[in-house]
Every structure is written in C-alpha cells, then in structure tokens.
N, C-alpha and C positions, 0 to 999 in steps of 0.2 A: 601561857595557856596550860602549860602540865605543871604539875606539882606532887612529885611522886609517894607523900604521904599524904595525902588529900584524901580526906573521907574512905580512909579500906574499911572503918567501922562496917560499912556495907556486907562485908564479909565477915566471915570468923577465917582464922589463919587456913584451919582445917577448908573451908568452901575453898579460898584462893588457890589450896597446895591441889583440889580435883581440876578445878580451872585448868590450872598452869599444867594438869598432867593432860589432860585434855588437848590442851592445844599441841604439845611435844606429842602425842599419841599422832594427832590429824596430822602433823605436819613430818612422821617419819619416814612415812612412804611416798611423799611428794615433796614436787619441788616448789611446790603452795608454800605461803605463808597466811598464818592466820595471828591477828591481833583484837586483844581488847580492850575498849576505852570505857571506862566509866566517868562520866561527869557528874555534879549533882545536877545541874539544868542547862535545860537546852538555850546556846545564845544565840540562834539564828532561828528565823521563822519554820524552818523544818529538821526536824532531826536528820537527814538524806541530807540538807547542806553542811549540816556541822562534822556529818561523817565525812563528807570530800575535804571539809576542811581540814580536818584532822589527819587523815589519809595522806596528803598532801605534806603536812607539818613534820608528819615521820617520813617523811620521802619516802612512803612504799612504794610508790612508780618508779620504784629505780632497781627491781626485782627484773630478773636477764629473761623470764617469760613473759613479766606482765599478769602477774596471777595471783598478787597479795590480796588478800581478806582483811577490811574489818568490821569489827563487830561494836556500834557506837549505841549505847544504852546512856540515857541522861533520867537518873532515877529519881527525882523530885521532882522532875516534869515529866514523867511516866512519859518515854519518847525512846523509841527504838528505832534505827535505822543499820542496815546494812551496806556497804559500798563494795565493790568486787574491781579492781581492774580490768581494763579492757580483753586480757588474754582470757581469766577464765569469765566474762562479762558476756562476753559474744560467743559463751560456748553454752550456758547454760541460762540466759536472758532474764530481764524483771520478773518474770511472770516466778519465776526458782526463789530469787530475793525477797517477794512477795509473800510467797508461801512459810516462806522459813520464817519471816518478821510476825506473822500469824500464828504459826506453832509457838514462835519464843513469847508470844502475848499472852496465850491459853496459860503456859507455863505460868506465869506470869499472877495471872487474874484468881490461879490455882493456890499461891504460893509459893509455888518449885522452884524460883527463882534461879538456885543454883542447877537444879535440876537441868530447866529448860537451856540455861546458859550451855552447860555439858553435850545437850542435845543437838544445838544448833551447830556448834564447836564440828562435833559427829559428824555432823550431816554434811557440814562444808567441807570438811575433811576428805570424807568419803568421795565429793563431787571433783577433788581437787587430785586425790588418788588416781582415780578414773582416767582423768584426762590431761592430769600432768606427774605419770610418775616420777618415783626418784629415777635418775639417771647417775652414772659412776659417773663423781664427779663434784655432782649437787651439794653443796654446802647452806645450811642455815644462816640467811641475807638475813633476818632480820630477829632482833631480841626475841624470848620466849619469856613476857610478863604481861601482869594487866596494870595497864595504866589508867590513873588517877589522875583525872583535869578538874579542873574547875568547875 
C-alpha cells in the first residue's frame, strides 16, 4: 500500500521541506501527532475510509492519548478526507473535521494547494496544542514525513 517514492512529483522538494516544517511546528507543543498521506487515487468508495484505512496501517492508534491526526488527500481523485482518533475525536467532533476538509478544498479549487495543506497542518496543530499539551516527558511516537501511497 505505501511506496515511499511514489508520485512526490506532486511537490517540489521546496513545498515538501514547508509541509514537513509544518507538521514539526504543530506537533512541538503537543503531544498530537499529525501525518500525511498522499495517494494518487482513492481505492475505497470514500476518501473518510481510505483514511481509517491508512490510519490504521501506520498504527497511529497506538499514540498513549489517543490523538494522532491524519491528513489523507488522494489527488487524481480530487478526495480529501481527515481521520482524528478517538482522544482528540471526541474533543473536538465531525462538525471541526468537516469544516477544516472545506477550507483545505477552497485552498484547493484556488490553487494553494500547498498553501492550504500548511493551513490545515496549523489549524490541527493549534486544536491539538489546546487540548493536548506537550507534557515532560512526551516524546514524538510517530515519523515527521509525508507519505506516498499508491
């Protein structure tokens, strides 16, 4: 299912290296984690299953709050979905994941592509800050890269 040089054309090096600062930025003040999948096409009938899918495959459920992030974009099947585990899921509900897959569309229909990616990054970041600081102690459970699937 991953294949870690798979389509980065999507990027120039320069867009991947805001990404990846992006996500180290969200994720220094929490004990969040945030990830991103890029596919070229969505292979389940909804973008929202392919991200559980995926979510899953990296074992992010296996974060000691319960509060990984990802961020599943399948970009030839213009398909955007978000999956939040249950710790920050039930803090800040669909209607939040909703809103943000909305902004990162605008982004999107705009161009900003990387733009909107950075923004959404932010924003989860910020929600992740909020309600799950870092604590002494907290260590980065999971890689800081964007992956490349199928």
């Amino acid at each position: 299912m991953f294949a870690s040089l798979f389509r980065k054309e999507y990027f120039t090096k320069e867009q991947q290296e805001e990404i990846l600062a992006a996500i180290r930025q969200a994720e220094n003040a929490t004990s969040g984690e945030v990830r991103l999948f890029i596919a070229s096409k969505c292979r389940t009938a909804t973008a929202l299953q392919s991200a559980v899918a995926v979510f899953h495959k990296l074992k992010m459920e296996q974060t000691a709050q319960r509060n990984a992030v990802v961020l599943y974009i399948a970009m030839e099947s213009k398909k955007l979905a978000i999956y939040g585990d249950e710790g920050i899921h039930k803090i800040v509900g669909q209607d939040y994941w909703n809103n943000t897959i909305e902004e990162l569309s605008n982004h999107f229909k705009n161009g900003n592509m990387t733009q909107g990616i950075v923004a959404a990054i932010n924003d989860i970041g910020n929600k992740l800050q909020k309600h799950f600081p870092h604590l002494e102690g907290d260590k980065n459970e999971l890689p800081d890269e964007i992956i490349f699937g199928k």
